[in-house]
N, CA, C and O atoms as a GROMACS GRO file, in nm:
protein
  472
    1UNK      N    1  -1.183  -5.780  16.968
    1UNK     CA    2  -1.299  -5.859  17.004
    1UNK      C    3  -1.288  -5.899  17.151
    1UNK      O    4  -1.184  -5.956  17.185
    2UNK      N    5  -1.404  -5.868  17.262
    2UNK     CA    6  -1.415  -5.917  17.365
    2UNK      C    7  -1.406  -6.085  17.411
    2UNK      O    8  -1.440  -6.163  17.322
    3UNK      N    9  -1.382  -6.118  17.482
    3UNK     CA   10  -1.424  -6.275  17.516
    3UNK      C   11  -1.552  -6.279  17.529
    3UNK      O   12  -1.599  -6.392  17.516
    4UNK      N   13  -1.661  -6.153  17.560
    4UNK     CA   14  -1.782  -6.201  17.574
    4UNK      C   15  -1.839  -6.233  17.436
    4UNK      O   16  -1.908  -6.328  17.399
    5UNK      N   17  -1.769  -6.074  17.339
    5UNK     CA   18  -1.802  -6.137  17.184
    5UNK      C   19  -1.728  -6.291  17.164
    5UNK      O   20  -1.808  -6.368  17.110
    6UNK      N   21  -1.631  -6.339  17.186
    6UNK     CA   22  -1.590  -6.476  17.116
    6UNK      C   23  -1.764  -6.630  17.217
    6UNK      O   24  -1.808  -6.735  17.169
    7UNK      N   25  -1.798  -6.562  17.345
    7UNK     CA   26  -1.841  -6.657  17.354
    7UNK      C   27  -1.954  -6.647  17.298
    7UNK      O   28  -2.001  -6.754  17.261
    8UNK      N   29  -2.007  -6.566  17.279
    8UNK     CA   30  -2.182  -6.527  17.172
    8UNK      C   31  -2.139  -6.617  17.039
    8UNK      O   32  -2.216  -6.691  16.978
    9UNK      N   33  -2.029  -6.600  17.014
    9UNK     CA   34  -1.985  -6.625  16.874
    9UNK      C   35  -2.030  -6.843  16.869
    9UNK      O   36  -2.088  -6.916  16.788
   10UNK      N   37  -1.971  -6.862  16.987
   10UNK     CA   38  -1.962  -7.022  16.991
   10UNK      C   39  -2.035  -7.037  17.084
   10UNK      O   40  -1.995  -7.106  17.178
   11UNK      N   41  -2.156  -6.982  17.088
   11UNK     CA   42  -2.319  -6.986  17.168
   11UNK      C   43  -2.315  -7.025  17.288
   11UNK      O   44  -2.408  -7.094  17.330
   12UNK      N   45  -2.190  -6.986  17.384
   12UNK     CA   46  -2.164  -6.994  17.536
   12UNK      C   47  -2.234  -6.897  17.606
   12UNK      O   48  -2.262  -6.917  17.724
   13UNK      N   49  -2.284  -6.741  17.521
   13UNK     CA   50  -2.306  -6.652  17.628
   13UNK      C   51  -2.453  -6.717  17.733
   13UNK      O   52  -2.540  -6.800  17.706
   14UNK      N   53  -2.426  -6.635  17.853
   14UNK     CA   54  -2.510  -6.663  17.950
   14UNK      C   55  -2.664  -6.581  17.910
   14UNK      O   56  -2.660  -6.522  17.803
   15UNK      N   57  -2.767  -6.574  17.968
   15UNK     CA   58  -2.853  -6.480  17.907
   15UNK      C   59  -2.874  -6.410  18.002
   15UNK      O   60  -2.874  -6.468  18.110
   16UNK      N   61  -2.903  -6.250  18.001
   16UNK     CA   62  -2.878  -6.147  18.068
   16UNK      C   63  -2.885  -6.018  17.973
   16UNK      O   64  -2.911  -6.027  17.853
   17UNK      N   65  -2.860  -5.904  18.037
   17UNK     CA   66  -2.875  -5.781  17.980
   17UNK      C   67  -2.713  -5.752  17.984
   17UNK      O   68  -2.660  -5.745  18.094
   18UNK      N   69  -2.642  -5.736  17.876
   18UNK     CA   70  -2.556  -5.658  17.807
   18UNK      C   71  -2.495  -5.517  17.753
   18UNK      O   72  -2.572  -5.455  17.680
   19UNK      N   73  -2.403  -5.473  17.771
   19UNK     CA   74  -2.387  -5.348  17.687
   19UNK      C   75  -2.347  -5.364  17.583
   19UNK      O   76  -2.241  -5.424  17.599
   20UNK      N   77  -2.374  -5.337  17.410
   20UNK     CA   78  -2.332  -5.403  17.301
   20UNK      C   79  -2.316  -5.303  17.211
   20UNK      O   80  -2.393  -5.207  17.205
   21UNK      N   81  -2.217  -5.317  17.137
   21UNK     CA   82  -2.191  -5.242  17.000
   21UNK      C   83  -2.273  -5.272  16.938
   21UNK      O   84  -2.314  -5.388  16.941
   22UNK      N   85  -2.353  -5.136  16.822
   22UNK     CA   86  -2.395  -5.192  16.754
   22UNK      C   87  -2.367  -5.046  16.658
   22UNK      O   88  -2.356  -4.939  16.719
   23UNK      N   89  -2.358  -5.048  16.528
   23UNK     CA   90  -2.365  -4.958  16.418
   23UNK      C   91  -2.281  -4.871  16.476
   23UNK      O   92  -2.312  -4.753  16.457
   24UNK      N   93  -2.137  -4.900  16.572
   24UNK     CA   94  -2.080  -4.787  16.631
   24UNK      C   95  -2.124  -4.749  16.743
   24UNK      O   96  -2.046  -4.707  16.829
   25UNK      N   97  -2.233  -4.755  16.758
   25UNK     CA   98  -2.303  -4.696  16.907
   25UNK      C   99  -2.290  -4.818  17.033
   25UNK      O  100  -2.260  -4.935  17.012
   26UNK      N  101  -2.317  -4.765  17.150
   26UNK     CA  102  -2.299  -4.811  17.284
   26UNK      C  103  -2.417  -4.831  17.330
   26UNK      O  104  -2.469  -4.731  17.379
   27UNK      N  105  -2.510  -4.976  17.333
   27UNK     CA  106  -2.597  -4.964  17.391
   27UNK      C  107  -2.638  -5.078  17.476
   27UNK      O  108  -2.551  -5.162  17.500
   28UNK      N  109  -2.786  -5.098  17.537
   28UNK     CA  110  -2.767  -5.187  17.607
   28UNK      C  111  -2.885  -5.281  17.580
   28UNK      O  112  -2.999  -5.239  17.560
   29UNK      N  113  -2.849  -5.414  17.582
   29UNK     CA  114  -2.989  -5.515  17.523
   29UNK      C  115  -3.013  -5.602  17.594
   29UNK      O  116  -2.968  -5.588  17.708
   30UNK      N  117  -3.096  -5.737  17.561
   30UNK     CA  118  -3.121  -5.834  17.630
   30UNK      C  119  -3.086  -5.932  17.590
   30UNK      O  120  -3.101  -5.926  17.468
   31UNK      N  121  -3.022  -6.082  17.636
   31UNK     CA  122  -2.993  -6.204  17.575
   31UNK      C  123  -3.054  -6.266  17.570
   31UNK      O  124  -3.034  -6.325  17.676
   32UNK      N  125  -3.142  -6.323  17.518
   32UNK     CA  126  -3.270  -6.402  17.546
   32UNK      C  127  -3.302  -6.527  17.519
   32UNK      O  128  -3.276  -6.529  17.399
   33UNK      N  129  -3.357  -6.678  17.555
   33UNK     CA  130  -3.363  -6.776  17.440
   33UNK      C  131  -3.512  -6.755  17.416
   33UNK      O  132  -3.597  -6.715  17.496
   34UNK      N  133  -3.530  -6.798  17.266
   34UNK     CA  134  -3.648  -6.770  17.250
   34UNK      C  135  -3.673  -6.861  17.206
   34UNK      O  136  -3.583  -6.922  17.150
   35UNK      N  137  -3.806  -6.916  17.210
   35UNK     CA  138  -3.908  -7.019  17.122
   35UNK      C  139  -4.012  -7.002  17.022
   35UNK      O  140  -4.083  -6.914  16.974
   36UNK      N  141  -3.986  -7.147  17.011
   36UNK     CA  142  -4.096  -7.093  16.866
   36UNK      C  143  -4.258  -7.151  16.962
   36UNK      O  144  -4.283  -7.187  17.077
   37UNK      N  145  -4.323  -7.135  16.854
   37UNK     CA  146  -4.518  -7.178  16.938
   37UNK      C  147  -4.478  -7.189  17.074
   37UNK      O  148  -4.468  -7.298  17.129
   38UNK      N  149  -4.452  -7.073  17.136
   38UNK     CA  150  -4.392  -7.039  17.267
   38UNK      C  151  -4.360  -7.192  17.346
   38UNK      O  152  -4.380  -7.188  17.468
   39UNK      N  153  -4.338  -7.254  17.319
   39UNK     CA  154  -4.295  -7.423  17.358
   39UNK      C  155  -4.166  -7.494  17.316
   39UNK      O  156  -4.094  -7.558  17.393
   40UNK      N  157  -4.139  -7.470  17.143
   40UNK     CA  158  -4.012  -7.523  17.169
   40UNK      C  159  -3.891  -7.439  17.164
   40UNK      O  160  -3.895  -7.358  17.072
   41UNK      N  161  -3.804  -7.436  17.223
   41UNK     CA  162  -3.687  -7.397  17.236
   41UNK      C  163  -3.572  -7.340  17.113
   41UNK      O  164  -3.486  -7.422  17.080
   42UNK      N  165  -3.572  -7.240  17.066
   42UNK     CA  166  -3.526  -7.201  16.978
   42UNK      C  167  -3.364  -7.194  17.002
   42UNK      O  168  -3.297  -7.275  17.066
   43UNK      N  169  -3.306  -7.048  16.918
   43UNK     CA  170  -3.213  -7.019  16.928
   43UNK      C  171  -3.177  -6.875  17.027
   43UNK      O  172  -3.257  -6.782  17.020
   44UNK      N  173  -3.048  -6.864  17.123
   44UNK     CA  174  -3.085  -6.755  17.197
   44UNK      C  175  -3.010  -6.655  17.082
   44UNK      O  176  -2.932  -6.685  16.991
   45UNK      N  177  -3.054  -6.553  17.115
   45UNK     CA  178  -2.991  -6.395  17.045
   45UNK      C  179  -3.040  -6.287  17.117
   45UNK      O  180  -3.124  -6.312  17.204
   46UNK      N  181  -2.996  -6.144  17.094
   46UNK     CA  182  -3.014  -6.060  17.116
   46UNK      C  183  -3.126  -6.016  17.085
   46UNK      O  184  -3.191  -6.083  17.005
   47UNK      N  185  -3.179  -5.906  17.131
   47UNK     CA  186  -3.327  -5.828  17.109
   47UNK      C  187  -3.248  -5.776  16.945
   47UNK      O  188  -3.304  -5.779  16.836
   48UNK      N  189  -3.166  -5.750  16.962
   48UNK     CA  190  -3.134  -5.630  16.829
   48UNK      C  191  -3.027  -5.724  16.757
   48UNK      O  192  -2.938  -5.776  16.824
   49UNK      N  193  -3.034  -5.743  16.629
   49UNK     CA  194  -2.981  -5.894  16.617
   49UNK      C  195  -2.842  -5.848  16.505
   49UNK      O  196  -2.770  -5.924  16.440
   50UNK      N  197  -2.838  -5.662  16.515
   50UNK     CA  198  -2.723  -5.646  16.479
   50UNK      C  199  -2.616  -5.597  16.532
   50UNK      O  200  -2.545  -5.503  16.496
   51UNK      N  201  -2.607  -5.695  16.652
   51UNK     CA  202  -2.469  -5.658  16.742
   51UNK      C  203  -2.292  -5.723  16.734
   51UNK      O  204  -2.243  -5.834  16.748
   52UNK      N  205  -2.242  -5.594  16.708
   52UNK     CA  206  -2.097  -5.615  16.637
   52UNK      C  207  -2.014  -5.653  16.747
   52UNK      O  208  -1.918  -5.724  16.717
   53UNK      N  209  -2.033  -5.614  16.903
   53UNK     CA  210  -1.946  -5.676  17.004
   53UNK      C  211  -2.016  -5.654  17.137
   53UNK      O  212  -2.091  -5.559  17.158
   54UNK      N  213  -1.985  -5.746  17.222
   54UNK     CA  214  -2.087  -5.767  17.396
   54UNK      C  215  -1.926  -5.686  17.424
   54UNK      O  216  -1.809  -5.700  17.388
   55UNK      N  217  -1.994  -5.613  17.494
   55UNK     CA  218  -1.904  -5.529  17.591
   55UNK      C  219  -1.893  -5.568  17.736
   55UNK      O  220  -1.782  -5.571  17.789
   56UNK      N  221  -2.027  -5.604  17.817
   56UNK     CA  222  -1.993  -5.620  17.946
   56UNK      C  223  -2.137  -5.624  17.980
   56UNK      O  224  -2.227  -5.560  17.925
   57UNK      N  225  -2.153  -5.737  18.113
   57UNK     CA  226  -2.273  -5.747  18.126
   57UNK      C  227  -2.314  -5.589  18.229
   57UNK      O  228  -2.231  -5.508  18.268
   58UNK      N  229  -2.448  -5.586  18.250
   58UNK     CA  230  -2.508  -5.482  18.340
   58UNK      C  231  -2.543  -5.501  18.453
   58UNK      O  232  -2.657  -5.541  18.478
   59UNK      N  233  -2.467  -5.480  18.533
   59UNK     CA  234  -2.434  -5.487  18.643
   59UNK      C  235  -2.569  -5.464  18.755
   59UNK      O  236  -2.624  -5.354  18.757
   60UNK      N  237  -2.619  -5.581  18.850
   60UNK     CA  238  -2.762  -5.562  18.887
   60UNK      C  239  -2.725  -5.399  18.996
   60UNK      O  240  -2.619  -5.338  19.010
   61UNK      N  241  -2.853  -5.375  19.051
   61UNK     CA  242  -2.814  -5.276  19.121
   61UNK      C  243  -2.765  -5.284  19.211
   61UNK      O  244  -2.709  -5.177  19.235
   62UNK      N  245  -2.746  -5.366  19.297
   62UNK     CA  246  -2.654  -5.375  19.404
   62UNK      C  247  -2.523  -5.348  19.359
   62UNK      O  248  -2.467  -5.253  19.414
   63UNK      N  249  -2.445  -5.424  19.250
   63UNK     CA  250  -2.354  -5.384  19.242
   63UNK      C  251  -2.338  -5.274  19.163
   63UNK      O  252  -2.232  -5.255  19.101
   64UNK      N  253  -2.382  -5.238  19.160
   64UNK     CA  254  -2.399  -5.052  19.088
   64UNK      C  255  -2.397  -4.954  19.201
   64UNK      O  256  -2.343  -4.845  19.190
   65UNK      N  257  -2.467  -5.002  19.324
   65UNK     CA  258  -2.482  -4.884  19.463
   65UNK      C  259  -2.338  -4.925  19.488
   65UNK      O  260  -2.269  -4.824  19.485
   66UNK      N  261  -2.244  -5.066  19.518
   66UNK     CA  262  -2.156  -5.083  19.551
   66UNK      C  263  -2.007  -5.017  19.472
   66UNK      O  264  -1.922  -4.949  19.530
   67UNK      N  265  -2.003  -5.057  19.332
   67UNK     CA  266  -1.934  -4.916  19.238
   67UNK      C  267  -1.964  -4.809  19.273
   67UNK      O  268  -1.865  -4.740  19.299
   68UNK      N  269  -2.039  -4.771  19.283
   68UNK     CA  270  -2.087  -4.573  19.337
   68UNK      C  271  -2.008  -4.558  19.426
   68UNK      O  272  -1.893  -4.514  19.415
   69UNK      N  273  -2.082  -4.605  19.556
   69UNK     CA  274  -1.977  -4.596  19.712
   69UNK      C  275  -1.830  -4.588  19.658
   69UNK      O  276  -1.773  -4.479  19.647
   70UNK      N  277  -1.750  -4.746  19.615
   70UNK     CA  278  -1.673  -4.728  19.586
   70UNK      C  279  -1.566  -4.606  19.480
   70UNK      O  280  -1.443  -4.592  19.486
   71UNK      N  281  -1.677  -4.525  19.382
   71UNK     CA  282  -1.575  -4.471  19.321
   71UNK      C  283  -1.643  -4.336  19.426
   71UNK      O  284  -1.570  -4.239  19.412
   72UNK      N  285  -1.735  -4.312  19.502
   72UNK     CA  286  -1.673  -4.176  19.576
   72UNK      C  287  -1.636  -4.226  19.704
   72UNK      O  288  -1.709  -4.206  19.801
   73UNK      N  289  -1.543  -4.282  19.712
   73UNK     CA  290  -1.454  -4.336  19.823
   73UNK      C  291  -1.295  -4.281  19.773
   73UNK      O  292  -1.213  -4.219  19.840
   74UNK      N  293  -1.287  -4.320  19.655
   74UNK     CA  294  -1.214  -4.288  19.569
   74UNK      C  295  -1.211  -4.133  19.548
   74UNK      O  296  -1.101  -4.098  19.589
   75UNK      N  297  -1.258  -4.059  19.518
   75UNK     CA  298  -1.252  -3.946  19.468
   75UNK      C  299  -1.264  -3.846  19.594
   75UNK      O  300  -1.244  -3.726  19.573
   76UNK      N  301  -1.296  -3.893  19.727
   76UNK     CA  302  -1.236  -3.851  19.857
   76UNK      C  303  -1.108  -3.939  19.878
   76UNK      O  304  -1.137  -3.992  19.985
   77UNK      N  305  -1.025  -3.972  19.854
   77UNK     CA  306  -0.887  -3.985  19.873
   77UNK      C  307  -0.862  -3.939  19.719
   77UNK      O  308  -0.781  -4.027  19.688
   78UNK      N  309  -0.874  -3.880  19.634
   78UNK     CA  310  -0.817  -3.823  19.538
   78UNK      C  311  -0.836  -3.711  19.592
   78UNK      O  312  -0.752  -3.699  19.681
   79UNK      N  313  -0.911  -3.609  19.586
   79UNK     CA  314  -0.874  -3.495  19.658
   79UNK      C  315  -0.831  -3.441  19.790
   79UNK      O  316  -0.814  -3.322  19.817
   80UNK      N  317  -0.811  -3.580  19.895
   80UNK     CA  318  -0.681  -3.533  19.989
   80UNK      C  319  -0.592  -3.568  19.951
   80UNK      O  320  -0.509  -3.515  20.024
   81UNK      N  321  -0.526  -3.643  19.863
   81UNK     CA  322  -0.408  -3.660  19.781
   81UNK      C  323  -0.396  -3.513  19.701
   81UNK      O  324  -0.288  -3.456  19.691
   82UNK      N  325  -0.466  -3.483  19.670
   82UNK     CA  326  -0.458  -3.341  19.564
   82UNK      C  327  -0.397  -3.238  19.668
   82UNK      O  328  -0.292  -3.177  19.650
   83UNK      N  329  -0.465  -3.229  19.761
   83UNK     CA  330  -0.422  -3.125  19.876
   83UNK      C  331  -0.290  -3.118  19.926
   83UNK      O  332  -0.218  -3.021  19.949
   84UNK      N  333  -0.260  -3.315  19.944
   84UNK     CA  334  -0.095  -3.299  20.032
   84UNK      C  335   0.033  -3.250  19.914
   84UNK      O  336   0.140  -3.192  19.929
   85UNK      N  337  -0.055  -3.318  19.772
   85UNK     CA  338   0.038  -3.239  19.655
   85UNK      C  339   0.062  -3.101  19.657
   85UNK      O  340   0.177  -3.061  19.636
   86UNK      N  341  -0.057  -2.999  19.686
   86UNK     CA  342  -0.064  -2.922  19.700
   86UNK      C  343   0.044  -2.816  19.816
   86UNK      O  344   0.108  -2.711  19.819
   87UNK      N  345   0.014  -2.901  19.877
   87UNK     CA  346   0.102  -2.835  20.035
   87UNK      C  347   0.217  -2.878  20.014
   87UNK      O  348   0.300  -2.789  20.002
   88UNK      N  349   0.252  -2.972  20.006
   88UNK     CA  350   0.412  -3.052  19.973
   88UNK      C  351   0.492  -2.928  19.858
   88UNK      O  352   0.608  -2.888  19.870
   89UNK      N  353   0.421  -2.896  19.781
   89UNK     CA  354   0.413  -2.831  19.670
   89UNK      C  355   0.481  -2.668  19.666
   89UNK      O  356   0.564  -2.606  19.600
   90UNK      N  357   0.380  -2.643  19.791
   90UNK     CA  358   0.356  -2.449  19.839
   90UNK      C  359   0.481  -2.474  19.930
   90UNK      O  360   0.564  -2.383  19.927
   91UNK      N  361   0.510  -2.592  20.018
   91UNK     CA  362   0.608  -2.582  20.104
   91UNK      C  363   0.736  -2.573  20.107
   91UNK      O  364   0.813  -2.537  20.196
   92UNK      N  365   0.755  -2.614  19.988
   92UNK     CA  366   0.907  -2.630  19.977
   92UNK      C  367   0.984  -2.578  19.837
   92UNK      O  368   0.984  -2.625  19.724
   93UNK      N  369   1.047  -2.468  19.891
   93UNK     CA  370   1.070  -2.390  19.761
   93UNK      C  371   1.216  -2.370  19.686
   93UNK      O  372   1.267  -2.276  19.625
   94UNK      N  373   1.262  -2.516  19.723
   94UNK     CA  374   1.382  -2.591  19.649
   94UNK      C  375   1.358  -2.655  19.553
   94UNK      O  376   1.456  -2.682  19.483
   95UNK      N  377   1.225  -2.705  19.509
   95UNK     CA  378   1.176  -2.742  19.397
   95UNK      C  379   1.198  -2.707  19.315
   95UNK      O  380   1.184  -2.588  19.285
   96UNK      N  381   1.255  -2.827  19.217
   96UNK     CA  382   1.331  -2.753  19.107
   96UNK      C  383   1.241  -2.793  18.992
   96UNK      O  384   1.136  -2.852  19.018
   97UNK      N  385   1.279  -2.763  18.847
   97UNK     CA  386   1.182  -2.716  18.789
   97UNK      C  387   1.106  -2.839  18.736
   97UNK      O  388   0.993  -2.831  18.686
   98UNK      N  389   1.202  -3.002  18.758
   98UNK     CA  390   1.131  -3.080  18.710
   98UNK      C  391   1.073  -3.133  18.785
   98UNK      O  392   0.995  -3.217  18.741
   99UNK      N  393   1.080  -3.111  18.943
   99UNK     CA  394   0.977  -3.124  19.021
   99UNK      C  395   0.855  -3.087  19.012
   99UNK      O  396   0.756  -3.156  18.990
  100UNK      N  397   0.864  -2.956  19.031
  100UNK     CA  398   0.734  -2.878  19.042
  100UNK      C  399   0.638  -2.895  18.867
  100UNK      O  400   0.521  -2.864  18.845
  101UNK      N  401   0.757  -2.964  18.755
  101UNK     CA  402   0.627  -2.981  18.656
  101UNK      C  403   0.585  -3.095  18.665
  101UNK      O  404   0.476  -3.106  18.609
  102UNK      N  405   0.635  -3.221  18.728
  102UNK     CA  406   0.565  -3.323  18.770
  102UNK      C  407   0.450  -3.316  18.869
  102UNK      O  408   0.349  -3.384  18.850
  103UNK      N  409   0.467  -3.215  19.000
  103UNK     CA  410   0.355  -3.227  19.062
  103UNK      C  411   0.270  -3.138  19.003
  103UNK      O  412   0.159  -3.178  19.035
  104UNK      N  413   0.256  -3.034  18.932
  104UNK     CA  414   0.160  -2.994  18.840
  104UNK      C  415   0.170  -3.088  18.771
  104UNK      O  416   0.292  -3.109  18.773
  105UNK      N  417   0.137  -3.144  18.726
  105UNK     CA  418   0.113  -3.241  18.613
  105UNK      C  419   0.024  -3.329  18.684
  105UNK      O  420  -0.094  -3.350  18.656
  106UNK      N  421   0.110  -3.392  18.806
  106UNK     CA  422   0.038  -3.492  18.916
  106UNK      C  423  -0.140  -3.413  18.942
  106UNK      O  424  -0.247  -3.472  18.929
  107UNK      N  425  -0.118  -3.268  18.980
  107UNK     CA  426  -0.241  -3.235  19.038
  107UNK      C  427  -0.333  -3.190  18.884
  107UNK      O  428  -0.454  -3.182  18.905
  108UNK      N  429  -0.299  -3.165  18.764
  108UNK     CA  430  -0.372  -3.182  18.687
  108UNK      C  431  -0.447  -3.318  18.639
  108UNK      O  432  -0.564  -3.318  18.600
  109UNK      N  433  -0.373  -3.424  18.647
  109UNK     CA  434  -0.458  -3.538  18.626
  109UNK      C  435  -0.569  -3.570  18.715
  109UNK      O  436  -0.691  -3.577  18.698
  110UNK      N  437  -0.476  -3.590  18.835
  110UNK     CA  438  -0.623  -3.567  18.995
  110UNK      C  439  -0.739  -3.500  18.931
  110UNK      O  440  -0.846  -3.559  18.919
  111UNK      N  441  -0.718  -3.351  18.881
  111UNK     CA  442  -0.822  -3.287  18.874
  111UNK      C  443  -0.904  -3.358  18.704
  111UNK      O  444  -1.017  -3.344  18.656
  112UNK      N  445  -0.839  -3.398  18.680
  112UNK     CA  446  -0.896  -3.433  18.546
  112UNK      C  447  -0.962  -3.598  18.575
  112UNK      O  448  -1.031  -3.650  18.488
  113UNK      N  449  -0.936  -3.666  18.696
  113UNK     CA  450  -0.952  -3.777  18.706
  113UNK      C  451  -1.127  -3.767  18.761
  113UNK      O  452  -1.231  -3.821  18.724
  114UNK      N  453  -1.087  -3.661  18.873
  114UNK     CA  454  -1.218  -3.577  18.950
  114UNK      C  455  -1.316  -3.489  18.858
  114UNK      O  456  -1.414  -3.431  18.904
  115UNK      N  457  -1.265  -3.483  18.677
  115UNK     CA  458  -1.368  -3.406  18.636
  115UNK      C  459  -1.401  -3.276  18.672
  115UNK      O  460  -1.514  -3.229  18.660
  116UNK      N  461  -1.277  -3.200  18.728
  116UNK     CA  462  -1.251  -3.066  18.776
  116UNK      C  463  -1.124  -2.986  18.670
  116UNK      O  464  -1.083  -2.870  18.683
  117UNK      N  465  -1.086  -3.081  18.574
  117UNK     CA  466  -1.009  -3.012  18.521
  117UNK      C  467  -1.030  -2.891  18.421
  117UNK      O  468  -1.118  -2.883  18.334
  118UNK      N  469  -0.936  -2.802  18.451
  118UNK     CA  470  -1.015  -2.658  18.351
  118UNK      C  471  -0.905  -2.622  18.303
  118UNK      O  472  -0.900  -2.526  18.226
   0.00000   0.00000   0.00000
């Protein structure tokens, strides 16, 4: 169970859009308070009122352009890291065998991290 599920649970959550379990699936809803004769103040809940766990709120877009940048910032220093593995790799041919299966290993994850792995 998340802390965001324990605070829904003891009616702390904030209201906002969510990513939430529901029936197994991954999806994303709204927190809402709602009223009754649109005046008084009800109880808040979800749009979909069978959600098994809050995963994480949704991030406005700014910080969504700012994650982006950041993970291909990332994934240009993962593949010049891949490269000096690479060369470090081709260069030196004293490498012994538990070397060279660590840096294969090293440059398979890179590539699997990059979604290039085959």
């Amino acid at each position: 169970m998340t802390d965001l599920t324990e605070k829904l649970k003891k009616g702390e959550l904030s209201e906002g859009h969510y990513y939430i379990k529901t029936h197994g699936e991954t999806n994303i809803d709204e927190y809402v308070q709602w009223y009754k004769d649109n005046e008084i103040p009800s109880e808040k809940s979800f749009v979909n009122f069978n959600v098994e766990q809050v995963l994480a709120p949704v991030p406005s877009y700014e910080e969504w352009k700012v994650k982006l940048e950041e993970n291909t910032r990332l994934k240009e220093l993962l593949k010049q890291a891949r490269e000096s593995v690479y060369v470090e790799r081709a260069n030196d041919n004293s490498l012994g065998d538990t070397i060279w299966n660590y840096t294969t290993k090293l440059i398979n994850e890179i590539n699997k991290a990059l979604g290039e792995d085959k």
